[in-house]
DRENBAVEX-276884 format. One record per residue (C-alpha): x, y negated, z; residue number from 0; chain; residue in one letter. Coordinates in nm, 3 decimals. Layout:
! DRENBAVEX-276884
NODE       px       py       pz  num  chaine  residu
NODE        X        Y        Z  NUM       A       A
...
END
This chain:
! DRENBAVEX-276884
NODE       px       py       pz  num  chaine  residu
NODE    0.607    1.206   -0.331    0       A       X
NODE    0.939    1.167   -0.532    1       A       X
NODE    0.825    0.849   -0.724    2       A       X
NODE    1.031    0.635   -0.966    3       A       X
NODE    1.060    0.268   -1.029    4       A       X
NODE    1.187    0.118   -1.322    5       A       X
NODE    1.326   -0.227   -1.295    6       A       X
NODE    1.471   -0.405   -0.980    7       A       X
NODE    1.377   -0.805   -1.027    8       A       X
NODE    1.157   -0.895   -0.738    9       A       X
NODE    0.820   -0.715   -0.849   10       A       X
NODE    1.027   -0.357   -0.853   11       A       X
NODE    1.215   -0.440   -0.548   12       A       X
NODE    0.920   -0.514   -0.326   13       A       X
NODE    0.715   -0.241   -0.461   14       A       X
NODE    0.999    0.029   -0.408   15       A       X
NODE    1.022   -0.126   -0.033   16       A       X
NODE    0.676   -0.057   -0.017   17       A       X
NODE    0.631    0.259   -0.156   18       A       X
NODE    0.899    0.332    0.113   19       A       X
NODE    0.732    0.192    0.358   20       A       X
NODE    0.431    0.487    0.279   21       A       X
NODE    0.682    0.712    0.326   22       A       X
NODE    0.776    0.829   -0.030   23       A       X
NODE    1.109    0.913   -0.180   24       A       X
NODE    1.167    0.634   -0.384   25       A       X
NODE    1.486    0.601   -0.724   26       A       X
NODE    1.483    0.292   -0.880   27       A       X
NODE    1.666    0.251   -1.214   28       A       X
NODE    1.734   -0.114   -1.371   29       A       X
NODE    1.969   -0.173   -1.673   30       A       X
NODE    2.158   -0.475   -1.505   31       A       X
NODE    2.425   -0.434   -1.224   32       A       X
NODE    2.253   -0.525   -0.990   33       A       X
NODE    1.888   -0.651   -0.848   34       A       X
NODE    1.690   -1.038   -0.993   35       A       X
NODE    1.935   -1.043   -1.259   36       A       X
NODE    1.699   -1.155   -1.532   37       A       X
NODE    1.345   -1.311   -1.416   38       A       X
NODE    1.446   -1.354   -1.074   39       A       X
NODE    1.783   -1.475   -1.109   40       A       X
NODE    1.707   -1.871   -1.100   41       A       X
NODE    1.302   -1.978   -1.119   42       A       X
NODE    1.191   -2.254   -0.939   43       A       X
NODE    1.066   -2.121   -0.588   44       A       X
NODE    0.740   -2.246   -0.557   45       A       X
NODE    0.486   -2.054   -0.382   46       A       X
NODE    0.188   -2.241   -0.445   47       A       X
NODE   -0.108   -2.000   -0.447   48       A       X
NODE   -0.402   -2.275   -0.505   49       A       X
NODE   -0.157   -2.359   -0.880   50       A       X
NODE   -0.142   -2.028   -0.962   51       A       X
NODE   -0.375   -2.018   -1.261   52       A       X
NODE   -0.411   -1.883   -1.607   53       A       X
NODE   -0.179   -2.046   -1.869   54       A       X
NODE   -0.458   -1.954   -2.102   55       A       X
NODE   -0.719   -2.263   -2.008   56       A       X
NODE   -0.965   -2.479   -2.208   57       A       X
NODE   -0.805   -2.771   -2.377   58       A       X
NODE   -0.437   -2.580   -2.331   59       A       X
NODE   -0.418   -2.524   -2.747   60       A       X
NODE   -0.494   -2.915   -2.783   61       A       X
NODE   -0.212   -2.986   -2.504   62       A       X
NODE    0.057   -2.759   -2.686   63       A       X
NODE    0.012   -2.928   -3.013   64       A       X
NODE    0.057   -3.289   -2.857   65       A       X
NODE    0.381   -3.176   -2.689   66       A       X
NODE    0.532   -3.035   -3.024   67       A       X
NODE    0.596   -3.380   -3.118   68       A       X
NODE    0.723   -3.478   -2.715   69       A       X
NODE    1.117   -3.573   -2.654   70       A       X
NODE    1.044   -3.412   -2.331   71       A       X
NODE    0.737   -3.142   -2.400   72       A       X
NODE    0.694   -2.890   -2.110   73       A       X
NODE    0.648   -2.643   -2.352   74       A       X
NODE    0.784   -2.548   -2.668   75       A       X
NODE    0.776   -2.328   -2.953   76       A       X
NODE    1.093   -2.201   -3.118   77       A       X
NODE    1.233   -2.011   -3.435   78       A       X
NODE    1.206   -1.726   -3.518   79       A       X
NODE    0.855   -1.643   -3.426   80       A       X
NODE    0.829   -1.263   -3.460   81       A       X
NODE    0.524   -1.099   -3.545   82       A       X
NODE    0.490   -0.999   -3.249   83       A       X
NODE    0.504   -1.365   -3.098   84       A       X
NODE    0.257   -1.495   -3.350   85       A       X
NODE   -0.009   -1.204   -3.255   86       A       X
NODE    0.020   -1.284   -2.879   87       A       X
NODE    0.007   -1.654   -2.969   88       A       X
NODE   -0.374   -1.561   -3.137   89       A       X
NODE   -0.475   -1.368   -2.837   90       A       X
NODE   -0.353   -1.622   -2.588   91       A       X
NODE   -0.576   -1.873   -2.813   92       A       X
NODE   -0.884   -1.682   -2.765   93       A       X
NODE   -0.850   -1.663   -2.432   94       A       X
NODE   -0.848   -2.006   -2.386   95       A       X
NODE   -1.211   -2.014   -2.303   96       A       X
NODE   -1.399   -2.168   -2.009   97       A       X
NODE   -1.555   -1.842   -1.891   98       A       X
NODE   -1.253   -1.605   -1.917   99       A       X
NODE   -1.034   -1.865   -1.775  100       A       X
NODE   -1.256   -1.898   -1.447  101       A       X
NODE   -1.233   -1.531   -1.445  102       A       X
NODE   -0.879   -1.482   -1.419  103       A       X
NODE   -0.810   -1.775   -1.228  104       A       X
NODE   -0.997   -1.624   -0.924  105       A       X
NODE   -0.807   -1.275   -1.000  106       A       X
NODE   -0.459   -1.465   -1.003  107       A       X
NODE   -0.562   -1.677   -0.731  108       A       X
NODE   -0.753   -1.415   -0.502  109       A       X
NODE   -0.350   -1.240   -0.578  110       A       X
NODE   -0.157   -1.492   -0.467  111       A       X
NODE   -0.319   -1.589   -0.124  112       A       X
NODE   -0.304   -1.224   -0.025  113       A       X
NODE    0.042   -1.189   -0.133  114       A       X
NODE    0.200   -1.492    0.065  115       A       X
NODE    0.082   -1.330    0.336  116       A       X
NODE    0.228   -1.002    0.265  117       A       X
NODE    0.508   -1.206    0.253  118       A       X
NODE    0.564   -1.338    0.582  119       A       X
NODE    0.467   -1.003    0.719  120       A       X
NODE    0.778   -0.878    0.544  121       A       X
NODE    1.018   -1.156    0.623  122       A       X
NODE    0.878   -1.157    0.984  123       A       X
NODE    0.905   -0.747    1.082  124       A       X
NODE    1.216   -0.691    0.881  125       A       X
NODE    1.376   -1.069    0.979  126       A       X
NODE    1.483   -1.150    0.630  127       A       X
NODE    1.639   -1.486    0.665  128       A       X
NODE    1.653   -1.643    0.327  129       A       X
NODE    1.655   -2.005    0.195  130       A       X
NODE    1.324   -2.173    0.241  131       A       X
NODE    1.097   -2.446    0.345  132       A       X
NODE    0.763   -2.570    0.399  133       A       X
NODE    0.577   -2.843    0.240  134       A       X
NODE    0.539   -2.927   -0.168  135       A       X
NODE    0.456   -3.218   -0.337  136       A       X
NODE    0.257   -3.290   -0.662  137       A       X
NODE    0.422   -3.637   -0.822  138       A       X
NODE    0.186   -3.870   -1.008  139       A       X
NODE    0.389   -4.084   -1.210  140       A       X
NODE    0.017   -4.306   -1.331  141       A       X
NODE   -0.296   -4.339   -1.245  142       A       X
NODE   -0.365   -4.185   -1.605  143       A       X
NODE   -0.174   -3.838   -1.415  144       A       X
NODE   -0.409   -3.870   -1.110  145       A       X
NODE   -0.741   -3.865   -1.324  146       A       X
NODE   -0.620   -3.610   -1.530  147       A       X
NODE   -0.523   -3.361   -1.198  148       A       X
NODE   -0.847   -3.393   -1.053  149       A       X
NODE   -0.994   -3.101   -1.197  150       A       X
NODE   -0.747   -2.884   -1.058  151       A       X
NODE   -0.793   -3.067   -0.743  152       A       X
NODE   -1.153   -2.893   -0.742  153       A       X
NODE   -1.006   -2.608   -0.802  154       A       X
NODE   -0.813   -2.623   -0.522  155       A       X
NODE   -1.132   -2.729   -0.275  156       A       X
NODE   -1.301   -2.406   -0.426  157       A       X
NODE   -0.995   -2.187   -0.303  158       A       X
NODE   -0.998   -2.349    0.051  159       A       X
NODE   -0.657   -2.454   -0.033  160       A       X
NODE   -0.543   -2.776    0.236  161       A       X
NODE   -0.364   -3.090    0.043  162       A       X
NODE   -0.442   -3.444    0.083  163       A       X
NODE   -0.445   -3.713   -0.194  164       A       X
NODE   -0.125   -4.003   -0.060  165       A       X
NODE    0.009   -4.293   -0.202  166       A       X
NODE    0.325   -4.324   -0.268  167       A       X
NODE    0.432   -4.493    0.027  168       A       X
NODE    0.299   -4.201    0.208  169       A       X
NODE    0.482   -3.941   -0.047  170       A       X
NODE    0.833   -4.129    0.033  171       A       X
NODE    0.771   -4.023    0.425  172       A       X
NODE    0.713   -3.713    0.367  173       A       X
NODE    1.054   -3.694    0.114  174       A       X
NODE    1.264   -4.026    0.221  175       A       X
NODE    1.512   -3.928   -0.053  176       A       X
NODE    1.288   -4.028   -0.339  177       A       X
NODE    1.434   -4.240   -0.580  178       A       X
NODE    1.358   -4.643   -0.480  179       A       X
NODE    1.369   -4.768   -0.809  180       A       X
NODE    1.130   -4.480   -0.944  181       A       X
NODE    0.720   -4.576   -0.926  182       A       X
NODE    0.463   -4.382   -0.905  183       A       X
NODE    0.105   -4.347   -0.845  184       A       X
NODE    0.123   -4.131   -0.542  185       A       X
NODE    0.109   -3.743   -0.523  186       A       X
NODE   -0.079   -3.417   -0.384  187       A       X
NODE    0.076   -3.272   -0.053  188       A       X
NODE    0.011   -2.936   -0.014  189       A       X
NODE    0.142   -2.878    0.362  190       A       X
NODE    0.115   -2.514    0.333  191       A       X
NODE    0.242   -2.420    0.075  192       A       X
NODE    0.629   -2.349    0.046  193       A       X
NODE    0.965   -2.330   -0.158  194       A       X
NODE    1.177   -1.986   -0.135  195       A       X
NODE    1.467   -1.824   -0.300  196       A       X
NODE    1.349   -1.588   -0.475  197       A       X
NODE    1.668   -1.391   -0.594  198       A       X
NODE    1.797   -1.445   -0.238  199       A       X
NODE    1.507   -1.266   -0.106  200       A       X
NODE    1.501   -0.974   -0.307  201       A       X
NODE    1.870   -0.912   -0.255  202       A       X
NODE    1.822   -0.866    0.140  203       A       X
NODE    1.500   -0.679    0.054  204       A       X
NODE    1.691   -0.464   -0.129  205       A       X
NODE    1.932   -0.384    0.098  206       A       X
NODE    1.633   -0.294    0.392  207       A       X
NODE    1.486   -0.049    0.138  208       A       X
NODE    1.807    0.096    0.125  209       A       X
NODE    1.813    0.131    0.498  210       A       X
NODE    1.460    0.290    0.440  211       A       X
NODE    1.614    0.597    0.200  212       A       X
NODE    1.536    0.394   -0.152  213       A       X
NODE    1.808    0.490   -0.383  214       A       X
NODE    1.943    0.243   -0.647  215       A       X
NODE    2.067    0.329   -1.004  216       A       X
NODE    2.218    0.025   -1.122  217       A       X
NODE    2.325    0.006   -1.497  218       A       X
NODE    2.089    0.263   -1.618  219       A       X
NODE    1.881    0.246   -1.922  220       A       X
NODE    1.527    0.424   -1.909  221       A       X
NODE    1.438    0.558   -2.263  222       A       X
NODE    1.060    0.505   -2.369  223       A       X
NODE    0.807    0.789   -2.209  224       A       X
NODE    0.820    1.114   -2.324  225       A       X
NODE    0.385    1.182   -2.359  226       A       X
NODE    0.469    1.528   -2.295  227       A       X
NODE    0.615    1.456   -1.945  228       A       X
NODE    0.589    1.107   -1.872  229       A       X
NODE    0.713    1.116   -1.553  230       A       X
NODE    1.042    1.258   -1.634  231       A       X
NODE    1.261    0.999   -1.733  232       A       X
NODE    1.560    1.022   -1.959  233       A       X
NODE    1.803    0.804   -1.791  234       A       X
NODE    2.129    0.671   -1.978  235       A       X
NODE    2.423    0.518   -1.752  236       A       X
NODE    2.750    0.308   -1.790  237       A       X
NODE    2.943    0.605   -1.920  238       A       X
NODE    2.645    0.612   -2.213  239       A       X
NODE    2.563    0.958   -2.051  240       A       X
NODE    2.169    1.076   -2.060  241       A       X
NODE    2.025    1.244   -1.772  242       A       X
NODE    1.733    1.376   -1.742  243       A       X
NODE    1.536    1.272   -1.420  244       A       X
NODE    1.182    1.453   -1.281  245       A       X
NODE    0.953    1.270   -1.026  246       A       X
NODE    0.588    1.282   -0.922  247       A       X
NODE    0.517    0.908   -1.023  248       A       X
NODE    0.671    0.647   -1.243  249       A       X
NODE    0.550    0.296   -1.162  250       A       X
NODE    0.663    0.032   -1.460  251       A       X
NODE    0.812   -0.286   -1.364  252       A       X
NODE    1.036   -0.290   -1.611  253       A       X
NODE    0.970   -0.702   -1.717  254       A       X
NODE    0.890   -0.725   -2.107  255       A       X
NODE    1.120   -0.437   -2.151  256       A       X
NODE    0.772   -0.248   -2.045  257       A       X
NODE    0.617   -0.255   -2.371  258       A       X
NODE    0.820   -0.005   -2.515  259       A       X
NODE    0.883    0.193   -2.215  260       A       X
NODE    0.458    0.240   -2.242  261       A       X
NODE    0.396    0.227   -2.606  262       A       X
NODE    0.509    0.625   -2.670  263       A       X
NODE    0.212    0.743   -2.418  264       A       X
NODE   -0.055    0.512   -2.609  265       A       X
NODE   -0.053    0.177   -2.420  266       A       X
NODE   -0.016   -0.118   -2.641  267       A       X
NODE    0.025   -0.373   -2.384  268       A       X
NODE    0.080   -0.725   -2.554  269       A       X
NODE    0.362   -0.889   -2.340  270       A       X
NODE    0.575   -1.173   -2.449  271       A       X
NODE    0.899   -1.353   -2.323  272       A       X
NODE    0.786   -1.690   -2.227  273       A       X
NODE    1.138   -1.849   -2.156  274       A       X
NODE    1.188   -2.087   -1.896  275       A       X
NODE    1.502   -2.309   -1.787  276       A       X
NODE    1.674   -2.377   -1.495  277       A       X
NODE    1.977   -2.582   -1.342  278       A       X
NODE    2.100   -2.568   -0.980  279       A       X
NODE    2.362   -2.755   -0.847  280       A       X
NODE    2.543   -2.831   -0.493  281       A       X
NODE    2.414   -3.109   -0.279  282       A       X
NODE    2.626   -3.409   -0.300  283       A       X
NODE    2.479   -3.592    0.006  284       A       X
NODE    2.204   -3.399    0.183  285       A       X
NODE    2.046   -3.742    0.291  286       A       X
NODE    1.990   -3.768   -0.087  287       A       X
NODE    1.820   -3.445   -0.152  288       A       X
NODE    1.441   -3.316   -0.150  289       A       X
NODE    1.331   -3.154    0.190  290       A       X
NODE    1.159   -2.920    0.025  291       A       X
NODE    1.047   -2.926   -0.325  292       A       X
NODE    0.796   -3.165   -0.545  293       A       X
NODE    0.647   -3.073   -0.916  294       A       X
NODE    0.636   -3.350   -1.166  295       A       X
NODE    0.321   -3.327   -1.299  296       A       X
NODE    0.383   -3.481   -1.600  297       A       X
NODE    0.647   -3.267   -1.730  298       A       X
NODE    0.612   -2.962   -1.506  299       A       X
NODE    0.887   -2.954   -1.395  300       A       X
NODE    0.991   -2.849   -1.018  301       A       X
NODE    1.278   -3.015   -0.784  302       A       X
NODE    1.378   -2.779   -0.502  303       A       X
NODE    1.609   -2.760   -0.235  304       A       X
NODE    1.756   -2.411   -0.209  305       A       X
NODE    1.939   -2.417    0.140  306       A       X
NODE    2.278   -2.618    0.003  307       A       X
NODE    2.198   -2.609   -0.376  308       A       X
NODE    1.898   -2.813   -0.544  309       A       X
NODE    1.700   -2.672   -0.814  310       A       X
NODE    1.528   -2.820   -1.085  311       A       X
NODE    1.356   -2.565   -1.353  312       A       X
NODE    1.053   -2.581   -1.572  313       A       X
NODE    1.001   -2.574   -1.987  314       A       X
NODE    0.793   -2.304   -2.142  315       A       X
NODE    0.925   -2.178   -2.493  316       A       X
NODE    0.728   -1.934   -2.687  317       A       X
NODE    1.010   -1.814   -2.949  318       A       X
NODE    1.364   -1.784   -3.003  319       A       X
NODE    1.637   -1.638   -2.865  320       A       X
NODE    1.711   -1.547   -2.536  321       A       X
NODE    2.093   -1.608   -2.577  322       A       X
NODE    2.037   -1.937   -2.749  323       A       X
NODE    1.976   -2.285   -2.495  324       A       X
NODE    1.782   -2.577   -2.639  325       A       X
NODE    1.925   -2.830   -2.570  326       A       X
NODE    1.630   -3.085   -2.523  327       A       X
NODE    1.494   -2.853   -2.261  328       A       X
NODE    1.778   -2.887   -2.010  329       A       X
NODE    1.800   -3.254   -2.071  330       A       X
NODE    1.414   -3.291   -1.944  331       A       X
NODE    1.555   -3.077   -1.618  332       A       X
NODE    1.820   -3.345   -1.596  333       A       X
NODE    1.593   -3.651   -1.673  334       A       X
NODE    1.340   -3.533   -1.358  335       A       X
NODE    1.606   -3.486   -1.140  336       A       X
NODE    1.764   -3.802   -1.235  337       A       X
NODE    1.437   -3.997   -1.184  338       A       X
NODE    1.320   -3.855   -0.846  339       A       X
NODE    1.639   -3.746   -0.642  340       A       X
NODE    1.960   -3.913   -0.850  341       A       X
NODE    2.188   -3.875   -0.567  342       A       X
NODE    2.112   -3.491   -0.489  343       A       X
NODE    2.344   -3.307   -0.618  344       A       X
NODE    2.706   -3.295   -0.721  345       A       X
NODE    2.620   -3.248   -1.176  346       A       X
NODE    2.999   -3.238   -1.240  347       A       X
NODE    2.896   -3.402   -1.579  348       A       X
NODE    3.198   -3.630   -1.785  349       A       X
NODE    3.073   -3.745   -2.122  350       A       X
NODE    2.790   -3.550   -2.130  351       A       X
NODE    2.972   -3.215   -2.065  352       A       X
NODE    2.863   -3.015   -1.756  353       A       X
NODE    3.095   -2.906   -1.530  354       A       X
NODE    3.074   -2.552   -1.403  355       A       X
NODE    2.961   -2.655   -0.998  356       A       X
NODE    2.648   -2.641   -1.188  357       A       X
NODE    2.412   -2.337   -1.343  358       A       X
NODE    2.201   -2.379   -1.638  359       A       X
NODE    1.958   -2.083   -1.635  360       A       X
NODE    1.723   -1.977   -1.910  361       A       X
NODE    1.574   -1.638   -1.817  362       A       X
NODE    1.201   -1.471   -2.007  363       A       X
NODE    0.930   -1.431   -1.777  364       A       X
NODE    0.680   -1.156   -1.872  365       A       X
NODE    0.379   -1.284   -1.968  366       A       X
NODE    0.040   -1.157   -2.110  367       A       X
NODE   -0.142   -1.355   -2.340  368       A       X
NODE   -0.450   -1.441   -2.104  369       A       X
NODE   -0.258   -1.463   -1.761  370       A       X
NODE   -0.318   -1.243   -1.499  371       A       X
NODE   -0.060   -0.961   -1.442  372       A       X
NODE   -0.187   -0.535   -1.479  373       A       X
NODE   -0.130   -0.336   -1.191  374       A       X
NODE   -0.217    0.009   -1.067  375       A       X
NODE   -0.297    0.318   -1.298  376       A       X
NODE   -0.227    0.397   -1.660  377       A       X
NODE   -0.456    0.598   -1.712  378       A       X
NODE   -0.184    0.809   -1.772  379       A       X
NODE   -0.150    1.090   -1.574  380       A       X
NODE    0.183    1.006   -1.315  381       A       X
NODE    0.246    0.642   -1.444  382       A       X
NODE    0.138    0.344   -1.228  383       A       X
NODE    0.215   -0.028   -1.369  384       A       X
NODE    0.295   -0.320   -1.221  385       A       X
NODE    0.380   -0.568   -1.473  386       A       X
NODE    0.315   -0.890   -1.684  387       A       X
NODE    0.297   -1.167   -1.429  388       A       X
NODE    0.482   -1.433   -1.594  389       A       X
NODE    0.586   -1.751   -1.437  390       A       X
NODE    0.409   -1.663   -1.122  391       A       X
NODE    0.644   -1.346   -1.031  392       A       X
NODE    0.720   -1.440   -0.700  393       A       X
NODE    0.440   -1.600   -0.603  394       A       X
NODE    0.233   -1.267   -0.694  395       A       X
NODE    0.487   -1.015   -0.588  396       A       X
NODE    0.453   -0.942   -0.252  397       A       X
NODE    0.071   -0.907   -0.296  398       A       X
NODE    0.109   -0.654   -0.603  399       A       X
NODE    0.347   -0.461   -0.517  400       A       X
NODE    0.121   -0.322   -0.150  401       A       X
NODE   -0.164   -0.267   -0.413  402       A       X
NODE    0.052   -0.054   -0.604  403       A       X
NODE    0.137    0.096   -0.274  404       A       X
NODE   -0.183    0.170   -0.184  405       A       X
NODE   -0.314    0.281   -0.510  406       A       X
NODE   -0.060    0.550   -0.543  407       A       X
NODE   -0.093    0.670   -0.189  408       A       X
NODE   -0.481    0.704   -0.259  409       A       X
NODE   -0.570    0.432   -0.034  410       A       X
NODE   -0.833    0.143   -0.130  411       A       X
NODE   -0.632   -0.177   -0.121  412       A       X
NODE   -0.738   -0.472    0.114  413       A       X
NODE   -0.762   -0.748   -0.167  414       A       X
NODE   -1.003   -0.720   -0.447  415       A       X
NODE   -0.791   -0.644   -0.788  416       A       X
NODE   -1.134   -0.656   -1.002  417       A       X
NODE   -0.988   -0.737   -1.349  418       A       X
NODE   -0.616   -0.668   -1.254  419       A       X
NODE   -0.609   -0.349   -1.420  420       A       X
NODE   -0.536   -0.148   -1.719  421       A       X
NODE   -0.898   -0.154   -1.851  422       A       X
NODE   -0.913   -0.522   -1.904  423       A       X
NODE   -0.684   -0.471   -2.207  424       A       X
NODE   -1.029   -0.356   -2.348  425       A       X
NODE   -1.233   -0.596   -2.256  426       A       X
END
């Protein structure tokens, strides 16, 4: 089939690789120049399937209000709230329940163990060699943050997942460089899980679908769905010139973009930009730097080496503007960084003023209000979906993108996607 994909951050890139792979005749069109521009530019890495959970979770609402009066809150709300934000804020609230959290957990979860494996397969058969490593590491800063993680240590004996509980003198052998003068109460090693460049990877992925026949149509603009033919796509590019593009599928991974790409053909899916914040910076001294990566539990915030760059990123802020930085946000990168690896990287900073040998990121990740992302069909007739999974994109990617695959091929995928589709909007 001639088949369409609109958006090329890592979800559209590995499902136009797959589709490929099936054989089809795959166009993908994204807006930016070129592919993990926006979600996928600069996120933290982690591919931790036992933490990928539901940010919609008993006791989250109670957490969120605390951290609104936090110097260094993990997340954030920020003006203007639109409509729009205010109504996905009420839906994410009644989702914070016990039952529908357990529910979607398991669906995220199931997701994301499946789709690190789809993920080696790839990296192994097409020998993508991209930054990673092996290894991450949960920081407890008190024994107040080690009480309060051991529900989500059950969560991770449920899933099978393998981590031990250390002290901190075992935590400094796994990662030598952690700061001496820092104390904690010890940490969670998760041995199998794993730290990868995300943008990185879908750039060379990219470039083997290309070798596969995928065809990319960089700085295009896809108008909304025409419900008369919504798989013929109005296309507008550079030159502001609109063509007008026919295929036998459409599959939207267009980020939060996909909204209004969907609303014209009668789906009102309720997706919001939940920014997050980056910085990434040379390694000064690599003695000094993580070996892999660690998450401060405390202020969620994740420290990861990225081949000769360290990475620190975290914050969630509902609100906004995408253009506009808050300040307080990067500082908290800076203050994590400071107080677990200080001698990492090269900051370039001189009275407070960054120097440009280091990024600062903020990029939205698509979220839906109760967590897990929709993928597969419609329900209308041509248009598959593959959207909406937030700050777990590249953990889930791999994974969704060979159910789409399989879906629009007619085959029965081999993970269960109970709940992962278009009818739990209804629910």
């Amino acid at each position: 089939m001639r088949v369409s994909v609109i958006g090329a951050g890592i979800v559209g890139v590995t499902t136009a690789f797959e589709l490929a792979a099936d054989g089809h005749e795959v166009t993908v069109f994204e807006r930016c120049s070129a592919a993990a521009e926006e979600s996928s530019f600069a996120n933290a890495g982690v591919i931790a399937p036992g933490y990928v959970t539901p940010w919609a979770a008993p006791g989250m609402p109670a957490k969120v209000a605390r951290y609104l009066l936090s110097d260094y809150a993990p997340v954030r709300m920020s003006l203007p709230l639109s409509a729009a934000s205010i109504a996905w804020i009420w839906k994410w609230f009644r989702a914070c329940n016990l039952d529908t959290y357990r529910a979607n957990r398991a669906r995220m979860q199931r997701l994301a163990f499946y789709s690190r494996k789809r993920l080696h397969e790839i990296a192994a058969r097409s020998n993508l060699d991209y930054d990673r490593s092996t290894g991450y590491m949960v920081m407890l800063r008190s024994d107040r943050d080690r009480k309060l993680v051991q529900p989500g240590l059950q969560v991770l004996r449920e899933a099978g997942v393998t981590f031990h509980e250390i002290d901190a003198q075992a935590a400094r052998a796994i990662e030598p460089a952690l700061n001496a003068d820092t104390q904690f109460a010890g940490a969670i090693h998760l041995p199998q899980d794993e730290v990868g460049n995300c943008r990185q990877f879908a750039l060379l992925l990219k470039s083997e679908s290309q070798s596969r026949g995928v065809r990319f149509e960089f700085n295009s603009t896809v108008a909304p769905l025409d419900p008369a033919a919504p798989s013929s796509l109005q296309v507008t590019n550079a030159e502001n010139i609109a063509t007008r593009w026919k295929f036998d599928a459409v599959v939207v991974c267009g980020g939060v973009e996909s909204a209004q790409l969907l609303r014209p053909v009668g789906l009102r899916v309720p997706l919001a930009p939940v920014y997050g914040y980056s910085i990434s910076a040379p390694i000064r001294e690599p003695l000094n730097a993580p070996r892999s990566g660690i998450m401060d539990e405390r202020f969620k915030v994740a420290v990861s080496r990225m081949g000769n760059r360290v990475r620190v990123a975290g914050s969630a802020e509902i609100g906004g503007s995408p253009a506009k930085k808050r300040a307080a946000s990067i500082q908290t990168l800076y203050k994590v960084l400071h107080d677990w690896f200080p001698g990492a990287a090269q900051l370039g900073r001189t009275n407070g003023v960054t120097g440009a040998t280091v990024q600062e990121w903020k990029g939205a990740r698509p979220m839906l209000p109760d967590g897990p992302p929709l993928i597969g069909a419609s329900g209308v007739p041509g248009v598959w979906i593959n959207l909406g999974h937030g700050s777990s994109g590249w953990a889930l990617a791999c994974g969704s993108a060979r159910v789409v695959a399989d879906l629009v091929s007619g085959r029965a995928p081999e993970v269960d996607i109970e709940g992962l589709g278009i009818e739990r909007l209804g629910a």
